[in-house]
N, C-alpha and C positions, 0 to 999 in steps of 0.2 A: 504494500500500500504506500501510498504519497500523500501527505498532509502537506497543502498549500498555505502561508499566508502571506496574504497582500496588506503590505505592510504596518506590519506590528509598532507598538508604540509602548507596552512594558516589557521591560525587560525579564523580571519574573515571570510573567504569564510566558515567553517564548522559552524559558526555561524549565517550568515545568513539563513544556511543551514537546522540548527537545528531550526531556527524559523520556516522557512516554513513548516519545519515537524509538530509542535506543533498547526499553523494555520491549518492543514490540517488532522490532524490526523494520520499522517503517523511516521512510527517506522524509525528510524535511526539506521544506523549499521556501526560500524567503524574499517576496520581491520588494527592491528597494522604493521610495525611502524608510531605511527603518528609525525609531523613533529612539535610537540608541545604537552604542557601538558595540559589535560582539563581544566584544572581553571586559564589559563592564564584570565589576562584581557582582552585583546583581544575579544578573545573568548566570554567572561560574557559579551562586549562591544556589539558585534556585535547580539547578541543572546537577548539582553537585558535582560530584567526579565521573560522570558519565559525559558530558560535554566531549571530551575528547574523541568520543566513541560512537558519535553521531554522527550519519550519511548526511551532511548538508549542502546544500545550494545554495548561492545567491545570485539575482537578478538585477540589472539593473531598470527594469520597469516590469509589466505585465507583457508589451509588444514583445523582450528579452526571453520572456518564460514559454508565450506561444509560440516563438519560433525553433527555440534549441526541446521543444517536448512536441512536436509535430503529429498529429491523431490524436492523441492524449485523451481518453474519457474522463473531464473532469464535471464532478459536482460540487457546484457553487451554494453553501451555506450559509441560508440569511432567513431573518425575521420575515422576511417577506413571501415567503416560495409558499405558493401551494400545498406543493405534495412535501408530506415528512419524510427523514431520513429511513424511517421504516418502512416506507410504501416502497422504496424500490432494491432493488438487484445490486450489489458492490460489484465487480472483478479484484482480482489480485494486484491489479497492475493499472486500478483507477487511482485520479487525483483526487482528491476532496480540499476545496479550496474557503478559507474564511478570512473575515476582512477586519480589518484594524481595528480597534477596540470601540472606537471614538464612534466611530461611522460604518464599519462594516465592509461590505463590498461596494465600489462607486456602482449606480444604478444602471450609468451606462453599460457595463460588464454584464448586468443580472438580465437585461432585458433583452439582449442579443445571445442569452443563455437560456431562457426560459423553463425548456423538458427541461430541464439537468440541475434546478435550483432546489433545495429539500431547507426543509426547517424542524427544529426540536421543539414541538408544541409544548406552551407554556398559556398562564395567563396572561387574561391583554392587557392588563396595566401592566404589568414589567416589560422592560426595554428589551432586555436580552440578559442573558448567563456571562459567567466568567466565560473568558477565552476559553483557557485551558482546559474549563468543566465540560465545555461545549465538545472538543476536538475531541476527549477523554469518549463522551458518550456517541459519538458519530462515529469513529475509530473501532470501537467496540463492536457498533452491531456488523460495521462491516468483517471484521476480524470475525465474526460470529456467525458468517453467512460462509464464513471460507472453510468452517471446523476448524479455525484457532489454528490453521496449519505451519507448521514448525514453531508452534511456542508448547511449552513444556506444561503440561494439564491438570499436573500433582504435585504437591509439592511434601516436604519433608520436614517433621519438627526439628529441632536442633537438639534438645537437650532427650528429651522421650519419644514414644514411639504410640501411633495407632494404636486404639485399644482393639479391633476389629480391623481382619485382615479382607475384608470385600472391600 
């Protein structure tokens, strides 16, 4: 998978962001301008010691991103789409694209994207979710349609063991 963002403006939120990418295997991609510089602390904060170990891109605009990812199925995530992230189909090898904190994805982009915009139903007074929370649960169901493939399904206590071996 490919988690998109057009251009991020906390640095935390791209950090947590960038972890979940690393726990999951997924490529990050950042189109400029970002609203900070990569090696803030912050960022190293929120990213912990996995930053290093993250498949990342950068762009210098969105014309930057469509040209060097050419076919690219991506889904555009906003307050505004239609259809939920649940109503449709992931691929392995789709973008999922979400927009700067402040504003989102510019509308020109969403409306020359239409089919392909999904949203995380919420109530209508709230604006929107955290970044982070957002990419977390979009990532997910897509991770979830693929059978979680090559991520690890069980895990193991550290100090004791299963009391039941099923």
């Amino acid at each position: 998978m490919n988690i998109v963002l057009h251009q991020p403006e906390i640095p935390q939120n791209t950090g947590n962001i960038g972890r979940t990418c690393v726990a999951t295997g997924t490529a990050l991609h950042l189109i400029e301008p970002l609203g900070f510089r990569l090696g803030e602390k912050d960022l190293r904060r929120a990213g912990m010691d996995y930053w290093q170990k993250l498949n990342v891109t950068r762009y210098i605009d969105y014309a930057d991103f469509k040209e060097k990812n050419p076919g690219a199925k991506i889904w555009y995530a906003t307050t505004k789409a239609k259809k939920t992230y649940a109503e449709v189909s992931f691929a392995q090898d789709d973008f999922i694209m979400f927009g700067k904190e402040s504003a989102g994805i510019p509308e020109e982009i969403l409306v020359d994207n239409e089919e392909t915009c999904i949203r995380i139903p919420m109530l209508e007074d709230i604006r929107s979710l955290n970044l982070s929370n957002s990419v977390a649960i979009v990532l997910y169901e897509a991770l979830r349609q693929q059978n979680f493939a090559g991520l690890e399904k069980e895990g193991e206590l550290h100090r004791l063991q299963w009391k039941s071996t099923t």
